[in-house]
N, C-alpha and C positions, 0 to 999 in steps of 0.2 A: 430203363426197361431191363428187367431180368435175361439173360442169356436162355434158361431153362424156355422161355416164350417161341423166342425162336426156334429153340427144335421140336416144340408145340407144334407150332406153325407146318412147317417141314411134315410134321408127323400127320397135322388133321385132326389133332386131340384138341385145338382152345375151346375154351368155354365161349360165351357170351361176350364177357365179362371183360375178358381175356383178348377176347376178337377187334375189343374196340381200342383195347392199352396197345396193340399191336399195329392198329391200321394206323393210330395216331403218329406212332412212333414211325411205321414206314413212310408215310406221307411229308413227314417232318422235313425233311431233307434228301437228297440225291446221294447222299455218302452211305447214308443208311439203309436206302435200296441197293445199293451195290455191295454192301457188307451183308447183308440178306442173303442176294444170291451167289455170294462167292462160300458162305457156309453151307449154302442149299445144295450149289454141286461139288463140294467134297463131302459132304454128306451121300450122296448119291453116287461117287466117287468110290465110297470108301475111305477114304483116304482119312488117316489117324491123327490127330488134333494134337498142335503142337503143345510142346508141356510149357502148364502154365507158370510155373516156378520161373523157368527160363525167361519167358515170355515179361512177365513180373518185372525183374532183372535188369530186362533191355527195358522196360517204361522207366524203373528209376532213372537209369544210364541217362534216358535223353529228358526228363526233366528236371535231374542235379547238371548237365551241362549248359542247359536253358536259366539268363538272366534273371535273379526274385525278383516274380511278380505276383497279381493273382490271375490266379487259373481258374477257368470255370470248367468242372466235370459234369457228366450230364449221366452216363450211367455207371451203374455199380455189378460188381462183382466178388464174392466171398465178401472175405469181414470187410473188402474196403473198395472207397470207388475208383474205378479202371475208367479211363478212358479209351473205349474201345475202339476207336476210329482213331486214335494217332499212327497205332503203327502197323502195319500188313501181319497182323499174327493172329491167330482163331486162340481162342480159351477154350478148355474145358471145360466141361460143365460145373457153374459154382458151386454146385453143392459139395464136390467131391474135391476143389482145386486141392493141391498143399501148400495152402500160403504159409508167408511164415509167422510165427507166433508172435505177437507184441509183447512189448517189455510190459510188467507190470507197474504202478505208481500209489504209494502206499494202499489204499483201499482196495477191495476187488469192487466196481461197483456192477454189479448184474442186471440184465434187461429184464424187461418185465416180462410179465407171466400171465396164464389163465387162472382168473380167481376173482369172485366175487361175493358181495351180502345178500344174502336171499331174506326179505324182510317178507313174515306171511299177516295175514289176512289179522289175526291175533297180537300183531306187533313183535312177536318176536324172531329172530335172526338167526341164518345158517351161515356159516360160513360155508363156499364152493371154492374148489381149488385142485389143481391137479395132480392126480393120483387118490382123488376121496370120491368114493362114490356116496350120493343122496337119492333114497325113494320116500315120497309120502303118494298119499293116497291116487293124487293127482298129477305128479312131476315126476321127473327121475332127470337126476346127475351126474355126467361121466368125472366131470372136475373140469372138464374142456366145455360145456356146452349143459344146458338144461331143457327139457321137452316136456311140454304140457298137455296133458290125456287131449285127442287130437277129436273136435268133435264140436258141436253148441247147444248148450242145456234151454229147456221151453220152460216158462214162467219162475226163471228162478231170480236171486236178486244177485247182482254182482258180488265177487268179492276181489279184490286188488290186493296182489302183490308188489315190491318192490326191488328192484334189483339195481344197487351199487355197485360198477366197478371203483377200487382204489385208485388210487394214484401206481403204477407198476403195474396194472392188470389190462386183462383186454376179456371177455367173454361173448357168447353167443347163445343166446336163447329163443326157442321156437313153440310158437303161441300156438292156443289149443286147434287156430283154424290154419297152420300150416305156415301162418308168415313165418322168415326168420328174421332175427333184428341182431346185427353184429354191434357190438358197443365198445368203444377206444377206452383208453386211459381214463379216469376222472369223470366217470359218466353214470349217469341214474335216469333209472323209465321208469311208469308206472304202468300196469298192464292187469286187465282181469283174467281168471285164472280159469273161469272160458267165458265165451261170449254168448249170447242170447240169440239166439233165431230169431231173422226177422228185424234185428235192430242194428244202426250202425256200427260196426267193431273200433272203439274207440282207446287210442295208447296214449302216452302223454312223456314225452322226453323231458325232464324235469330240467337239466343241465348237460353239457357235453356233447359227445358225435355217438351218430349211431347211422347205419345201413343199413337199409329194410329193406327185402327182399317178398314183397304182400303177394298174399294169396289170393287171387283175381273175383272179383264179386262174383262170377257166374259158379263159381264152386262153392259158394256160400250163398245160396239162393239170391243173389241180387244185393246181400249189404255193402253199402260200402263204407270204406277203413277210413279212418281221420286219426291224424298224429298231430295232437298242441304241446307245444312248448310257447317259452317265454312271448308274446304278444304276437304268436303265430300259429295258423292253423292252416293243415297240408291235406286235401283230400282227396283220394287217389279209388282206383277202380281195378288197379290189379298192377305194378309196375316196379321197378327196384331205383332207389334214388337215394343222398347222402344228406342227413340235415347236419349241422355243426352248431350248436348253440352252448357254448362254456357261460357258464356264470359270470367269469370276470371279465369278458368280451361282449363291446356293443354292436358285435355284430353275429346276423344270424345267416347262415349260409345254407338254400337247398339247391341241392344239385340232381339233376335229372339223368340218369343212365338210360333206363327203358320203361317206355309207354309216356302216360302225359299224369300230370297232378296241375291242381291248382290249388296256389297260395294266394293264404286270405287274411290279412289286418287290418282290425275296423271296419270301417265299410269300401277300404283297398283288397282287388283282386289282382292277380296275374297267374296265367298260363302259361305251363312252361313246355315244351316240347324235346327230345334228348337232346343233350349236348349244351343245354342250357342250366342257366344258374342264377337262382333269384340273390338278393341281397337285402338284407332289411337295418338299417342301424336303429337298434332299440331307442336312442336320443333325439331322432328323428324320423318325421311322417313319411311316406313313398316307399315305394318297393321296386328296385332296380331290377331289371332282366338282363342277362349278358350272356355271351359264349363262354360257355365253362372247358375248363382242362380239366376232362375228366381225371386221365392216369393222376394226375396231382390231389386230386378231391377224393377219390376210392382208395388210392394203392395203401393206403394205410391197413388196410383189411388184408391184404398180403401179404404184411409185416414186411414193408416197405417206407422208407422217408424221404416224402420228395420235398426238395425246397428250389420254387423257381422264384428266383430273387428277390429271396426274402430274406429280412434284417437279421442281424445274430441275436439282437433281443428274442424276437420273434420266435427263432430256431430253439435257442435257448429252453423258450418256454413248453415247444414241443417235446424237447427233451426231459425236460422238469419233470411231462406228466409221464412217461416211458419208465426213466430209470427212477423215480420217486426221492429225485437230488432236487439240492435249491444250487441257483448260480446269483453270485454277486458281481457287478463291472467294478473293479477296482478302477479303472481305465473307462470312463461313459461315453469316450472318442467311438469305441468299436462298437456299439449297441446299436447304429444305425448302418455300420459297417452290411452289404447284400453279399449273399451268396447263391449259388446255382447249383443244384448238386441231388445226386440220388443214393442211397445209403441203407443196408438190411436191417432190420431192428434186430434180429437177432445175435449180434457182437455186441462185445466191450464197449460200454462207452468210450473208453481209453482210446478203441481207434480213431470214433469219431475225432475227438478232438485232437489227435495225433497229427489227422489226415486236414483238419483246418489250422492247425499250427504248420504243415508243411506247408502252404499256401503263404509262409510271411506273414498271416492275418495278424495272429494273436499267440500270446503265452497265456499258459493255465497251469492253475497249482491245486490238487486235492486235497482237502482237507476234510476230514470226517465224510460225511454227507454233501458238502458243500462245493464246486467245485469256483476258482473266485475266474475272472476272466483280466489279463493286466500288461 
């Protein structure tokens, strides 16, 4: 969990959103309520928050006098993850810390960005991207986000646009009746460019992750929203939930934040209620319901990387689609290799892998685009 959360908290400013990534994390363990309220009252205190530099310092200190082994971290702070609970010392706020710079290794490779394909009704393609502004008739684009004249047209006929993020991108666009749909790395919707009074408002995740944040049927006279993807259909009545369905993955994940949806395959249903998380493997019939970790399933929309023990293949591949690298195992011992760990998207990949080569896991060598694991 972000440190910035906590003085959220403190302050009375969280979101929703934010309320839930926080009770998770407080309830998680007893180390973590008690590190809660020892910021709470030096906060209330006053009292001026030790420097993180320092701080930094004393954590290498006592995990280079500590045995190689693997370490499991659980949160992050600045470009890298801190484990904030080993030693009695408050950080300052990450955004601001002065960590120190990492060495470079030949390539820079940079994290991804806001940028997308704006495919229109006609077939042909905008590029979106940030710092470019785009208006037509009916849209406009900061380079961060696109908005569609806000409203439902009476007897017209559809027309559908298309919106590709790359590989390296992340974007957010909001439909003409208010939803907004955040979309990750390597991902494509298809959406109409408004929707029709009176008739169900229907999206269609082609491939990828996206987060929908839907505009409640009572504000849209009673329709209600439906989102298909691959051999799945989600229909909701006003709620924000995560679906993940990548193309090269047989499996489809929704995840429920708030209000309720049901998911439907075939003539398979299930409802899901918050906190829950369906599962469908496209190679196979049934639809799992389970308890979902939210913080794990959203915080990517924060520009956040959680991995709760998940394989370095896995991780890998999360990465592939962020920094728009390919990774090779020279070594296929460590592709099953689990990790535990939470990590900002916005740093060098170099730390990441700095920070899992500190761990004893693995060596890594960059070459071009490629980075090999061995």
């Amino acid at each position: 969990m972000e440190f910035e959360l906590i003085i959220k908290k403190i302050n009375h400013s969280l979101s929703k959103e934010e309320e839930i990534i926080f009770d998770n994390w407080y309830n998680e363990s007893a180390d973590h309520r008690l590190y809660f309220h020892k910021v709470e009252n030096n906060q209330a205190k006053n009292i001026e928050l030790i420097d993180a530099e320092k701080a930094w310092d004393s954590l290498q200190k006592q995990i280079n006098s500590k045995p190689k082994k693997f370490v499991y971290w659980k949160y992050a702070a600045a470009a890298a993850l801190i484990l904030l609970l080993s030693i009695p010392l408050l950080f300052q706020d990450i955004q601001t810390a002065p960590f120190k710079k990492p060495v470079s290794i030949n390539n820079v490779i940079k994290p991804g960005t806001d940028k997308a394909i704006l495919t229109l009704g006609d077939g042909s393609q905008i590029i979106l991207k940030k710092g470019i502004e785009y208006q037509s008739e009916n849209s406009k684009s900061t380079g961060e986000k696109i908005i569609y004249e806000t409203g439902t047209k009476q007897n017209t006929e559809l027309t559908y646009n298309y919106l590709t993020i790359p590989r390296g991108g992340q974007f957010l666009v909001e439909l003409g009746d208010g939803t907004k749909i955040w979309l990750n790395s390597e991902s494509k919707i298809k959406f109409p460019v408004n929707f029709i009074e009176g008739r169900t408002r229907e999206v269609e995740l082609v491939y990828g992750e996206a987060y929908f944040d839907v505009s409640p049927s009572t504000d849209n006279k009673g329709a209600k929203f439906k989102v298909f993807t691959k051999n799945q259909e989600v229909e909701v009545l006003g709620t924000e939930f995560n679906i993940k369905a990548y193309k090269e993955e047989n499996l489809i994940c929704t995840t429920l934040v708030e209000g309720k949806v049901t998911v439907s395959r075939f003539d398979e249903t299930a409802t899901l209620i918050p906190k829950q998380q369906s599962i469908i493997k496209t190679n196979q019939s049934g639809i799992v319901v389970a308890k979902a970790d939210i913080y794990n399933s959203v915080c990517w929309k924060q520009g956040i990387f959680s991995f709760d023990n998940m394989s370095l293949k896995d991780i890998m591949t999360v990465l592939s689609r962020w920094y728009n690298i390919n990774f090779v195992f020279i070594n296929s011992n460590f592709e099953n290799t689990t990790f535990t760990g939470v990590l900002r998207k916005n740093q060098n990949i170099e730390n990441i892998l700095k920070t899992i080569k500190s761990l004893n896991a693995i060596h890594y060598e960059i070459k071009n685009n490629t980075v090999f694991i061995k």
